[in-house]
C-alpha positions in Angstrom: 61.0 185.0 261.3 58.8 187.4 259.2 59.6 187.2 255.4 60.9 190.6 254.2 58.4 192.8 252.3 58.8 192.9 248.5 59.5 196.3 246.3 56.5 195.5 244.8 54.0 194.9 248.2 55.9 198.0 249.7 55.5 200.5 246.4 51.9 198.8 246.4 51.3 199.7 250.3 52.7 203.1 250.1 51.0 204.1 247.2 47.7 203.3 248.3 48.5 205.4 251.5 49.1 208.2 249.7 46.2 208.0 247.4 44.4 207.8 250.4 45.9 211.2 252.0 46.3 213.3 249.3 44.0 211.8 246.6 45.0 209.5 242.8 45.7 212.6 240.9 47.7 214.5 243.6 50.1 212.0 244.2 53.4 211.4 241.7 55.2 209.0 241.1 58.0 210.4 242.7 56.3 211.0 246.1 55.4 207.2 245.7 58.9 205.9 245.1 60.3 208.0 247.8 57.8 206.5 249.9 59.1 203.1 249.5 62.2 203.6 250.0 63.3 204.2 246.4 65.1 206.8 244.7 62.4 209.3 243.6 62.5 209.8 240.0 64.3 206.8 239.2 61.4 205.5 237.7 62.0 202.3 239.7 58.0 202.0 240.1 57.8 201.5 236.9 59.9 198.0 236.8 57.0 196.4 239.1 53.6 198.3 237.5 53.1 200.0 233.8 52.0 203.2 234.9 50.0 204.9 237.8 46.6 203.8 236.9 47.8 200.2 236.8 48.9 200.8 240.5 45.6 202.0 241.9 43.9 199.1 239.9 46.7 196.4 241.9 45.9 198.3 245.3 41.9 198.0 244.5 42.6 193.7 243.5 44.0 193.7 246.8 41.6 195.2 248.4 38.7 193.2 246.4 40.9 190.0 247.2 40.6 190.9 250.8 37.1 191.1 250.7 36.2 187.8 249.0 35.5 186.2 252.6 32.6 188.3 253.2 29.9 186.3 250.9 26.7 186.1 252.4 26.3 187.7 256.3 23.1 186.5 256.8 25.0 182.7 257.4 27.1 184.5 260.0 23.9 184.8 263.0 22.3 181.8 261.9 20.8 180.1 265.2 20.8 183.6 267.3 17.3 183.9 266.5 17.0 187.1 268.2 16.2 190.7 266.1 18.0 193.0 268.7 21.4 190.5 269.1 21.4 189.5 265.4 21.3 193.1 264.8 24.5 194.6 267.1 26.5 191.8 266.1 25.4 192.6 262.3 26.2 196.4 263.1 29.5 195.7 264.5 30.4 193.1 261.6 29.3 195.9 259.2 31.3 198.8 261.2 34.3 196.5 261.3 34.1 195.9 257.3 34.2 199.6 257.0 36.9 200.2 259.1 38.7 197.2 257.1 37.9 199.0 253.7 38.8 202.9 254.8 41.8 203.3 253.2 39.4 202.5 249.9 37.0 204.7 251.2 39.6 207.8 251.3 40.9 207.0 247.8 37.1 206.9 246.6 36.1 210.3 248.2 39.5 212.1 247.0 39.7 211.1 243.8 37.1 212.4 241.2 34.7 210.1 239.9 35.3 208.7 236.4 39.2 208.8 237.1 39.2 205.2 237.7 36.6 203.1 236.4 37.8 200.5 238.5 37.2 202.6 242.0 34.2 203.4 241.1 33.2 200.1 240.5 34.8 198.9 243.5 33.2 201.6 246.4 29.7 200.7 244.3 30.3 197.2 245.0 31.1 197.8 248.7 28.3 200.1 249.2 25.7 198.0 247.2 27.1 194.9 248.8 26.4 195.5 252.3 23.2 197.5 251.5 21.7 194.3 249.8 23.1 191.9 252.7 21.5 193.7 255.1 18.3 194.2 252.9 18.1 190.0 252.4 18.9 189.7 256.2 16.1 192.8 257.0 13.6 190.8 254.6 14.3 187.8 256.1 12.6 189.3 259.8 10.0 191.0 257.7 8.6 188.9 255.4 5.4 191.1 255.0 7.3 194.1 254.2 7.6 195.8 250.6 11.3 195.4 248.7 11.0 199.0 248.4 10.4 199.4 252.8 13.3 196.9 253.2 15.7 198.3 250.9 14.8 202.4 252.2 15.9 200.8 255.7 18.6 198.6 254.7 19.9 202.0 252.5 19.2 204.3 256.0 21.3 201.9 258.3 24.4 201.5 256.1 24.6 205.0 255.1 24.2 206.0 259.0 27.2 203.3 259.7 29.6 205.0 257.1 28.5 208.6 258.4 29.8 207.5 261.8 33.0 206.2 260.3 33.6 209.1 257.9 34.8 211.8 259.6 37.2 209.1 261.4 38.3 207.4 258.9 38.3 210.3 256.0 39.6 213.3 258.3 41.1 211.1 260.9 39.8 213.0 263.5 38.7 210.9 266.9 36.5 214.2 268.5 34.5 213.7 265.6 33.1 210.2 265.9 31.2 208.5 268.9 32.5 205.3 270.7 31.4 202.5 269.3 29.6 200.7 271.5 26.9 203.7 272.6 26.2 204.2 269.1 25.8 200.6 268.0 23.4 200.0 270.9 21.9 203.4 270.0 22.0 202.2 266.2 20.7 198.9 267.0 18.0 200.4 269.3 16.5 202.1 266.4 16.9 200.1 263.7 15.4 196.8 265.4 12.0 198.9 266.3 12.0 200.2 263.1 12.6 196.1 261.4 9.8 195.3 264.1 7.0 197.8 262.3 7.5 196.5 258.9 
């Protein structure tokens, strides 16, 4: 039997949802009690968190706490040994981390930078996380290459994985992405001859 859901994980997981829909600053505090199932305008939110901001910064430890299993990807292909496999399994770890982190991802692009210092922080750490993993793992197949050639690359191929998942995960519109699998092999088609000229 699964254990019921706490006021505080529920206002916690509908808030978040809503930041994520309609942006931090749009949403009240009513809308979010009324979400989980409290009376709206009771001010029953405010028995679990101290105000709004302190709810976004819960939502973004969660988040971050979710995360902390994702360390160092290059330890995830050792003994594959080959460019083009490491690479669309690295591209569909990296897709599925995105997909994982979307509901952070809509927060961040609706809600105005220097609302939350702690967003910010937390999309820069995502983004810069899995840039650098995949510059260290780039580096790693291209020794000769420049730091400034692996990063550019490493920089071109995240930033061409979120694209894809943007208009999905953002807009929630399907038409707008392409299946996965023809753009991963398309993405790893490209992005192994380009790690093969450096």
């Amino acid at each position: 039997m699964t254990a019921p859901i706490s006021t505080r994980d529920r206002i916690l997981t509908e808030a978040m949802r809503l930041f994520g829909d309609k942006g931090f600053e749009a949403t009240s505090v009513s809308q979010i009690e009324s979400a989980a199932g409290l009376a709206a305008g009771s001010g029953a939110l405010y028995r679990h968190f101290k105000s709004k901001d302190a709810l976004l910064v819960a939502g973004i430890d969660r988040q971050l706490d979710r995360r902390a299993a994702m360390q160092n990807i290059r330890a995830l292909f050792a003994g594959l040994g080959d460019l083009h496999s490491e690479l669309t399994v690295l591209g569909r770890y990296l897709l599925s981390v995105i997909d994982q982190e979307s509901e952070l991802l809509q927060i961040a692009a609706r809600t105005p930078t220097g609302v939350s210092d702690r967003l910010d922080t937390a999309y820069a750490a995502l983004v810069d996380g899995l840039t650098e993993e995949l510059n260290g793992w780039i580096g790693a197949w291209a020794p000769d290459a420049s730091p400034e050639q692996t990063k550019v690359t490493a920089t071109l191929a995240i930033n061409s994985l979120f694209g894809e998942r943007f208009a999905t995960n953002l807009y929630r519109r399907t038409d707008a992405s392409a299946p996965t699998d023809p753009y991963l092999a398309e993405w790893t088609a490209v992005f192994a001859a380009r790690v093969t000229c450096l």
